[in-house]
Structures are given as C-alpha cells and as structure tokens.
C-alpha positions as CSV (number, residue, x, y, z in Angstrom):
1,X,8.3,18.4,-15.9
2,X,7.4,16.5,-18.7
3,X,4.4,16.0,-19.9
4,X,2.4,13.6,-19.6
5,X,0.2,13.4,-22.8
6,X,2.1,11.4,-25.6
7,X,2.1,8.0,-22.7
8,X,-1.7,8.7,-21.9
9,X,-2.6,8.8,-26.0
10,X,-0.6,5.6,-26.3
11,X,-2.1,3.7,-23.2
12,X,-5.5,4.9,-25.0
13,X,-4.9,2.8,-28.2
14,X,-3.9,0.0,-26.4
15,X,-6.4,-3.0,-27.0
16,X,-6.1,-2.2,-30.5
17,X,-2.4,-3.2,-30.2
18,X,-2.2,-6.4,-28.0
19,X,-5.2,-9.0,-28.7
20,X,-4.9,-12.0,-26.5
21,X,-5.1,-15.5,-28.1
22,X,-8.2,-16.9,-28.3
23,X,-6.5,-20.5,-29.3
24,X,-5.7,-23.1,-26.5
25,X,-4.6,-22.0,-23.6
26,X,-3.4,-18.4,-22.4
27,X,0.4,-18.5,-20.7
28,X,0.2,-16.1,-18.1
29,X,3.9,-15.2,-17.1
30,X,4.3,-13.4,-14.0
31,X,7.3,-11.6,-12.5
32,X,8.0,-9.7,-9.2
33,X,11.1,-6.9,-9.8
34,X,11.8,-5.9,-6.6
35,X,13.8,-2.4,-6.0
36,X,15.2,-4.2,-2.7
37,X,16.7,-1.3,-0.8
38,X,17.2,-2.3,2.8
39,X,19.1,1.2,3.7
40,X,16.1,3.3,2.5
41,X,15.2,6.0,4.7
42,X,19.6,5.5,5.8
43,X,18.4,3.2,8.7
44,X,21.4,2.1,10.9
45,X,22.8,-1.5,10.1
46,X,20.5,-3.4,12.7
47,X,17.6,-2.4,11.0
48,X,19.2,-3.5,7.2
49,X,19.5,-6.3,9.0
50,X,16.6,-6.9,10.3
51,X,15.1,-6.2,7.2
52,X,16.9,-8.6,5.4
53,X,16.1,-11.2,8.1
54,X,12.7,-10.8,7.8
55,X,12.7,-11.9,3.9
56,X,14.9,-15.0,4.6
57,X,13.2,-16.2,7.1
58,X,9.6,-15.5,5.8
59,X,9.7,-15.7,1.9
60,X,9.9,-19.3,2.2
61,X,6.5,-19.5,4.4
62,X,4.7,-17.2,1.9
63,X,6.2,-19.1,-1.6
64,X,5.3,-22.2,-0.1
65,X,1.8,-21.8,0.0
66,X,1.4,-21.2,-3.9
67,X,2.2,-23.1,-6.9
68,X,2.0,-22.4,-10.4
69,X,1.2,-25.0,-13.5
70,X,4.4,-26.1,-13.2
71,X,4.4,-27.1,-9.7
72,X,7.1,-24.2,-8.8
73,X,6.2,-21.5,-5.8
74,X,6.4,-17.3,-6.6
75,X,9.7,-16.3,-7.6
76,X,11.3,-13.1,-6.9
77,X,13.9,-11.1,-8.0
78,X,15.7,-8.9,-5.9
79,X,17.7,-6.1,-7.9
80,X,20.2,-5.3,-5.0
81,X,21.8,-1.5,-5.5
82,X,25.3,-1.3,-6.2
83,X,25.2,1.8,-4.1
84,X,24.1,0.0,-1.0
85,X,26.2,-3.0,-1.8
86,X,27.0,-5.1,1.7
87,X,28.3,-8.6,1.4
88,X,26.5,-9.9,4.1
89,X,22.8,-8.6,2.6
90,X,23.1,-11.0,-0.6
91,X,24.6,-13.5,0.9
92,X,21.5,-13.7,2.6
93,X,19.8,-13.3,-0.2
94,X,21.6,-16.3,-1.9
95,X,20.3,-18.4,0.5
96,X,17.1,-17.8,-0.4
97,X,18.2,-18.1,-3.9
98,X,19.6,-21.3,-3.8
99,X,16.5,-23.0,-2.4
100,X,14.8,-22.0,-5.5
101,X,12.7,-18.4,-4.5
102,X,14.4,-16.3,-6.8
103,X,17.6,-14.5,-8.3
104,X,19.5,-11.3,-7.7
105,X,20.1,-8.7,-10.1
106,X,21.5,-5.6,-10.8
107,X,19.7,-2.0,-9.1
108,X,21.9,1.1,-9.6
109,X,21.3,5.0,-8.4
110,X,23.9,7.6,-9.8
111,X,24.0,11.0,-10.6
112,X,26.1,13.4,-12.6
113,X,28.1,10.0,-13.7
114,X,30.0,9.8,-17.0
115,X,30.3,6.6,-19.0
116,X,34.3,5.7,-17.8
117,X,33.0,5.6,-14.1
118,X,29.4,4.0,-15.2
119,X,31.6,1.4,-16.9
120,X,33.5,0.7,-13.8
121,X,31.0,0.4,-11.5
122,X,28.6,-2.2,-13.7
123,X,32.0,-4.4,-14.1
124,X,32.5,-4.0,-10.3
125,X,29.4,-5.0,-9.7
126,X,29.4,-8.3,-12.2
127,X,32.6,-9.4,-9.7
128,X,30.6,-9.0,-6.3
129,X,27.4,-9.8,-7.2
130,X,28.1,-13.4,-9.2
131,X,30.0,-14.8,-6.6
132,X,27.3,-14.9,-4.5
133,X,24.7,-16.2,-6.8
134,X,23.5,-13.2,-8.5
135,X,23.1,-12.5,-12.3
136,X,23.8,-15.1,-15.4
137,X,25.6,-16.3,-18.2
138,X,25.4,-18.5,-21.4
139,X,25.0,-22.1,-21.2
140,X,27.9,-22.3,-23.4
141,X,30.4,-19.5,-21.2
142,X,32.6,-20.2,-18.3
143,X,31.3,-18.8,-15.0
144,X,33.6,-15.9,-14.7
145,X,33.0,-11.8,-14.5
146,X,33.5,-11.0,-18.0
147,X,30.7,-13.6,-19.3
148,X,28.7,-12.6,-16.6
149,X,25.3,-11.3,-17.7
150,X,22.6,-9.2,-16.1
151,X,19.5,-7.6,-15.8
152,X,18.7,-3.8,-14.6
153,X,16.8,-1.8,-13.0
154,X,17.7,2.1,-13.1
155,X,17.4,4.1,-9.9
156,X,15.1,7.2,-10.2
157,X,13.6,5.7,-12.8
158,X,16.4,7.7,-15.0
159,X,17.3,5.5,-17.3
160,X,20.0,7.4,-20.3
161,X,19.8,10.3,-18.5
162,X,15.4,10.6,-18.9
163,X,15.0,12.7,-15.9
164,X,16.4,16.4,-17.4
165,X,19.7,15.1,-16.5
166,X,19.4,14.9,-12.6
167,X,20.5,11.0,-11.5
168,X,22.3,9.8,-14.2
169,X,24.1,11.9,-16.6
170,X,25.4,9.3,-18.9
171,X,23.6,9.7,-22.9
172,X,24.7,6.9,-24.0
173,X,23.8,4.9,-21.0
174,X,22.0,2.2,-23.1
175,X,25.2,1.2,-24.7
176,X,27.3,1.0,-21.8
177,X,24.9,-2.0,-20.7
178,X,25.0,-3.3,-23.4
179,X,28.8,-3.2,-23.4
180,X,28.9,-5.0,-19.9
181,X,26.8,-7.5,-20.1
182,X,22.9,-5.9,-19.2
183,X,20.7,-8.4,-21.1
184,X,17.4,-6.7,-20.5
185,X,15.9,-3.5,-18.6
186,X,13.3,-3.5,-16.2
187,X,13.0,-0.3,-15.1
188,X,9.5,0.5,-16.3
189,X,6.0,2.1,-16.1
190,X,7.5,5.4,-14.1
191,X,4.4,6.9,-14.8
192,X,2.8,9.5,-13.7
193,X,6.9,10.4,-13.4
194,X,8.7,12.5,-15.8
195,X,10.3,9.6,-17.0
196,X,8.0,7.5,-18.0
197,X,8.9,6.7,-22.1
198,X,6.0,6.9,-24.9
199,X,6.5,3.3,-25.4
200,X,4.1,1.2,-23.3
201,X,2.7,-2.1,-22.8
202,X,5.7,-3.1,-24.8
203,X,8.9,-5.4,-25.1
204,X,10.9,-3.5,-27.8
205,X,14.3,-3.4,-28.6
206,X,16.1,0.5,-28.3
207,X,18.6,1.7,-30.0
208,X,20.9,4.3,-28.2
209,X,21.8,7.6,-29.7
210,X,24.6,8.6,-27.7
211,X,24.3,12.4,-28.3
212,X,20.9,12.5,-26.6
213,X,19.0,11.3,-23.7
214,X,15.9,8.9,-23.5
215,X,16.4,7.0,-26.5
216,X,14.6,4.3,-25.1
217,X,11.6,6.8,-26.1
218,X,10.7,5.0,-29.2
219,X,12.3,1.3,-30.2
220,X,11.1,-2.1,-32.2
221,X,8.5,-4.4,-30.7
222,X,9.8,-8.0,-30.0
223,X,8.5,-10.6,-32.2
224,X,8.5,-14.1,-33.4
225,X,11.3,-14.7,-36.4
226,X,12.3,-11.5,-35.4
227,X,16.1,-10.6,-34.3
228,X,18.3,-8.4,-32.2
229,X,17.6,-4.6,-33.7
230,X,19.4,-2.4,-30.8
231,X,21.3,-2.1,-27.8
232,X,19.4,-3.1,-25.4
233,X,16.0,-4.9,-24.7
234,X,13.5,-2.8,-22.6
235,X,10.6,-5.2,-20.8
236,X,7.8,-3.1,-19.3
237,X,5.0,-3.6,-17.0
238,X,1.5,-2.9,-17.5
239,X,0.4,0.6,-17.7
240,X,-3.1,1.7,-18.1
241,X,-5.7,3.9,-16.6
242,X,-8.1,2.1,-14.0
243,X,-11.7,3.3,-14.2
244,X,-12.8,1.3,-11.2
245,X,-10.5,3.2,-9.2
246,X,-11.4,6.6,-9.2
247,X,-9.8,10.1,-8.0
248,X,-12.6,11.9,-6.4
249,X,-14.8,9.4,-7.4
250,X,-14.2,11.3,-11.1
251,X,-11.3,10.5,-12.3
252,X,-9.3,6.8,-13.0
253,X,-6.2,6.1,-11.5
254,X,-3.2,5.4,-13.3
255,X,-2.5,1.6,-13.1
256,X,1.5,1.4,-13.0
257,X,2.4,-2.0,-11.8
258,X,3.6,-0.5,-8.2
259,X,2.8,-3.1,-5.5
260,X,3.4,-1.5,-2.2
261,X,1.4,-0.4,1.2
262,X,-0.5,2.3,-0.6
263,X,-1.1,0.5,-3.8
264,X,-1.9,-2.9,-2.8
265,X,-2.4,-5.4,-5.0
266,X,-5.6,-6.9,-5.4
267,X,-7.8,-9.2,-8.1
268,X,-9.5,-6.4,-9.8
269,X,-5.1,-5.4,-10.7
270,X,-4.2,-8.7,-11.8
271,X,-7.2,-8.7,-14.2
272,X,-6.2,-5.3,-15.5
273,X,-2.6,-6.4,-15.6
274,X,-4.0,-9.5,-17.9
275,X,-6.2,-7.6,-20.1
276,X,-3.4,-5.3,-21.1
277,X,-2.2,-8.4,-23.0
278,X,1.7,-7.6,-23.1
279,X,3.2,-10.1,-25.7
280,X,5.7,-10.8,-28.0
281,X,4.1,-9.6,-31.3
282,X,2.9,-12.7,-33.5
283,X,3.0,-15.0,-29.9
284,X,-0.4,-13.6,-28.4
285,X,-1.0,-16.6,-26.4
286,X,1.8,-15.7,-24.0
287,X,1.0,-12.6,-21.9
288,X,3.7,-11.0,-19.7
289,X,3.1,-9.5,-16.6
290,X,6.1,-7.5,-14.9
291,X,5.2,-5.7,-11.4
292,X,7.6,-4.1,-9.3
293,X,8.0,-2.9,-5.6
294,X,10.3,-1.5,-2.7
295,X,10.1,-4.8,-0.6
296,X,12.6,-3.8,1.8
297,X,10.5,-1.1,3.4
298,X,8.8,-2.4,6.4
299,X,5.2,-1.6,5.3
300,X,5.9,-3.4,2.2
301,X,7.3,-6.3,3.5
302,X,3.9,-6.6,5.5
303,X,2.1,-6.2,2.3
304,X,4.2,-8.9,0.3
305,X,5.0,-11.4,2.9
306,X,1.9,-11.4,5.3
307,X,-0.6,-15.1,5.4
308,X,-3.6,-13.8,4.3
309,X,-2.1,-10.5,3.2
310,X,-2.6,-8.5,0.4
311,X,-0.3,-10.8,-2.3
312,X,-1.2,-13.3,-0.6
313,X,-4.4,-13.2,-1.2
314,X,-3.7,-12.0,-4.9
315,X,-2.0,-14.7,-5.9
316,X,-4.5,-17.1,-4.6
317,X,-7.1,-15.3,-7.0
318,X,-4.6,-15.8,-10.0
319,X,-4.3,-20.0,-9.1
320,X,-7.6,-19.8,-9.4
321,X,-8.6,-17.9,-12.4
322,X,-6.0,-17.8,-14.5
323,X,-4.3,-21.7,-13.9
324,X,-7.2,-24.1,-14.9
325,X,-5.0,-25.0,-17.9
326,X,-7.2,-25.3,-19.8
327,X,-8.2,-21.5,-20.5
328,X,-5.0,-20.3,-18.7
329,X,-1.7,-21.3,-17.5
330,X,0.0,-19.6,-15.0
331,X,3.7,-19.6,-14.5
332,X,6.0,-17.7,-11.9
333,X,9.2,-16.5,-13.6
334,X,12.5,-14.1,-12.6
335,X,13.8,-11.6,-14.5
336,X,16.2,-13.9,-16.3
337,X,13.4,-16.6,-17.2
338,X,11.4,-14.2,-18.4
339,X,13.8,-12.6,-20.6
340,X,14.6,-16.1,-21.9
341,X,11.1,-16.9,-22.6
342,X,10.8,-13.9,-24.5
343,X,13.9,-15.0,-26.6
344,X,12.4,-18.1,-27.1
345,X,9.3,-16.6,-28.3
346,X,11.6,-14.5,-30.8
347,X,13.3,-17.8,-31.8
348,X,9.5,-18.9,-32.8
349,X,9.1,-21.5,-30.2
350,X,5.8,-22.3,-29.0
351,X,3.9,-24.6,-26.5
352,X,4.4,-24.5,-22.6
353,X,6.6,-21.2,-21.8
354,X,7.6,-22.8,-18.6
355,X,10.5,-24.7,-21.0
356,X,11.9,-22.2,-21.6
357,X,13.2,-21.2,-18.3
358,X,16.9,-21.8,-19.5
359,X,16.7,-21.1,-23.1
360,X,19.5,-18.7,-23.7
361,X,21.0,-17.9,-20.2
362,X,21.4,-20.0,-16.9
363,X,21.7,-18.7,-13.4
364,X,25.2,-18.5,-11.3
365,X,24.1,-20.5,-8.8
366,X,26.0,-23.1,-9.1
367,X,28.5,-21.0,-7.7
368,X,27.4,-20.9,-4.1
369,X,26.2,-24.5,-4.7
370,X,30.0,-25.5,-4.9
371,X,29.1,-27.3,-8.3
C-alpha cells in the first residue's frame, strides 16, 4: 500500500495555498458526482429497477425544495458505468435530465485492459450514452459520436493504472481520454486509498507519461490567462483532516468529500468543504466544491433523497449561509457546468459564475428533446 504521507503534508499547507476573496461576494459552486451503480452488490434486475425508480420519481420532490441564487434547484450528475450499461436505466435517467435535475456522464471499472480495448469501449460508450441525453459537445459541433464530449469518473479510484496495476492496466490512460473526447476527471479525493494523488485541493492540468502510471501525481494549477498545458484536466474535491471529528476522540478524521450512510453530510462539512477554498488560481472569489457518492445503494438513496434527511437538511444550511448574495452566492452546477465555469475562469472572465453555465460545451439534450 502506498503511503499515505506526501497527501497528508500537502493537505497540511493548505490555507497557505487557497485564500478566499475577501472582495464582493464569494461564488460558492457546488457539484454532486454520483458513482450511480444500480447493480452494486449484483442485485437481480427488479431491484436495479427499483432502484432507479426510486430516483425518478423522488429526485424531483427533493430538488424542488431548494434553489440556488439563480433560481435553479440541486443538480446531479450521474456517471452511469459502462460496465453496467442497460438502456432502460438512462433512459430513465434522461427523464430526469430533461426536466432540468441533472446530466449523465461517463463511470468505467476495468482491469488488466490495454489502450486498443480502452479506446473501444470509451467510443462505444459516446454512441449509447448521447443518444439518450448523456455527455456534451461544442456549441459550434454537430451532435454526433465523434464530437461527443465527456466527463469521467474512474472505477476503483484507479485512474492510469494508480492502484499497483490491479483495475486498470492502461499507462497511458490519461491520453486515451483525451483522445476520445474526456474533457475533465472527477474521480477524486480516494483518500485514505492507495490511490489518492499528492495533488489536492486542486484543479490542475496532467500531463500523461505513457511509460508510467499515476501521472496525474503532480500537474499545473488552473488559472486565469492561463491555457491548456496537458492531456487532461483533473477537478478534485475537498480533502482535509477534520478536527471536530475525532477517532477515539484523539485523532481527526479525514474529510474526503464521500456523502453516503456512514458519512453523512452535515453543516459543520459544508463549512470545511468552503474553507478549503478550491479555486482557479488568480479567481479566489469563486470556490468549487465537488462531492461524490454511491446514490444507487439503498441506504444512500435514503440519505440523499429523504425530506428532512441528511442533504436535505445540508443544503438548507448552505441557502442560508452561504446565498445572502451579498457575502456569498451559491450556485448548483453538473460536471459539465462546472468544467465550463472553470474554463471561463481561465479565459479571465469574472462576475456571476452562473453565466457561464454554457461557456465552452452544451448538453445533448436536445437529443431526447426531438430539437
């Protein structure tokens, strides 16, 4: 196993890395990157289906009861596995999507793989998933599955083969996404996995070295005037260590961005998750916030979806604190609004994040719309 020291010496330095604006108000941009895996635990196909069912017919119930400063409810982003791929799931899915909840993206588990087959199967999945509403493409491309665009989330956490080479395999994994279209990677905090990169609290660009694994280890930070420097851009969550939650009452807990039944989320989190200040560098009054969970698990679902539930309850505490606008602005973003937000920031734009929604790439959804 690897260890765990050089992430914990970086997590240590980071306040003196990421200052928050102090100028106007603070854009707080959330996301939700769900590892949505309805055949975990390999269920039989009523319960995939009921699982499924359960998010179409509730999501709408929970969004509906939030809004951010722009007026728009929570939006989720379900990164469907390839390797659990059934038509009928994202269709579902869509339907949520095309009510305006949320997108779909690209999740993908594989092991001993090679990059031929690892090509295959990300070009496979660009024909089944945008059909059916899932992933993106320029404003200025056709809507077919060679401009199709996404963003990824590796299973195992093993991103270019990170994880001593069990469940992936493929070195130069990094530019085989970026040959098929992968516009960002979302796969990260892992920690305390093995596979948890040194960089953290970070949006960095990585360059791949194809003889070796992890070279998503070390990269360039994002920021304003800057430009594309690698392969592939790498969006992480907050990771820090949490002092007011204790081990043995002696030690803190690792704060990893994991929403689920036995790491609920809470207001004391979302503070954390603010503090840590993830930014563009040289845009510090736009602070990103990337969480991920399993939401297809049953306890999960009741943690995410439940009135007066867990998230609920969190989010309420984020309208309220952190969306006076004044102070702060909150704003609920997918995978693909944040990553165009981010670009925008790059580009050197300023102002309300929330126009930026559509900045470089736009959903398929006009696809299932029958626009």
């Amino acid at each position: 196993m690897r260890p765990i020291r050089p992430y914990l010496r970086a997590i240590k330095g980071e306040f003196s890395r990421n200052m928050i604006g102090d100028v106007g108000p603070v854009d707080v941009i959330f996301c939700v990157a769900d590892h949505f895996e309805p055949r975990v635990g390999r269920v039989s196909m009523r319960v995939e289906r009921e699982r499924v069912s359960r998010w179409v017919k509730r999501y709408p119930l929970f969004a509906e009861r939030h809004k951010d400063f722009d007026g728009r409810p929570p939006r989720h982003t379900w990164f469907f596995p390839l390797d659990e791929y059934f038509s009928e799931h994202l269709e579902r899915l869509a339907e949520l999507c095309a009510e305006g909840y949320g997108e779909i993206e690209l999740h993908l588990h594989h092991d001993r793989d090679n990059p031929v087959d690892l090509i295959r199967k990300l070009n496979l999945a660009k024909k089944l998933y945008m059909f059916q509403g899932g992933m993106a493409r320029s404003k200025w491309s056709e809507p077919v599955p060679e401009n199709a665009r996404y963003a990824f989330i590796h299973g195992n956490w093993a991103l270019d083969n990170s994880w001593d080479g069990r469940w992936c395999g493929v070195n130069c994994e990094l530019k085989v996404l970026k040959r098929t279209g992968c516009y960002a990677d979302f796969t990260y905090p892992s920690a305390p996995h093995p596979t948890q990169p040194r960089m953290v609290n970070a949006i960095y660009w990585a360059e791949d070295d194809p003889e070796e694994p992890r070279s998503h280890d070390r990269g360039d930070p994002v920021k304003v005037g800057g430009y594309r420097k690698g392969d592939l851009m790498i969006i992480t969550g907050p990771l820090r260590l949490n002092w007011h939650s204790r081990r043995w009452g002696l030690l803190p807990r690792i704060e990893n961005s994991d929403i689920s039944w036995h790491n609920l989320p809470a207001p004391q989190r979302a503070d954390l998750w603010v503090k840590t200040g993830i930014q563009v560098k040289g845009r510090p009054e736009w602070i990103f916030i990337k969480v991920h969970t399993h939401g297809a698990t049953d306890r999960n679902t009741k943690v995410l979806l439940d009135p007066y539930g867990p998230m609920d309850e969190m989010l309420s505490y984020m309208e309220e604190k952190y969306n006076d606008g004044k102070k702060f602005r909150l704003h609920y973003v997918t995978a693909r609004e944040m990553y165009n937000i981010i670009r925008a920031a790059e580009a050197g734009l300023s102002g309300n994040p929330g126009r930026y929604r559509d900045f470089e790439l736009i959903s398929n959804l006009d696809l299932i719309k029958g626009i």
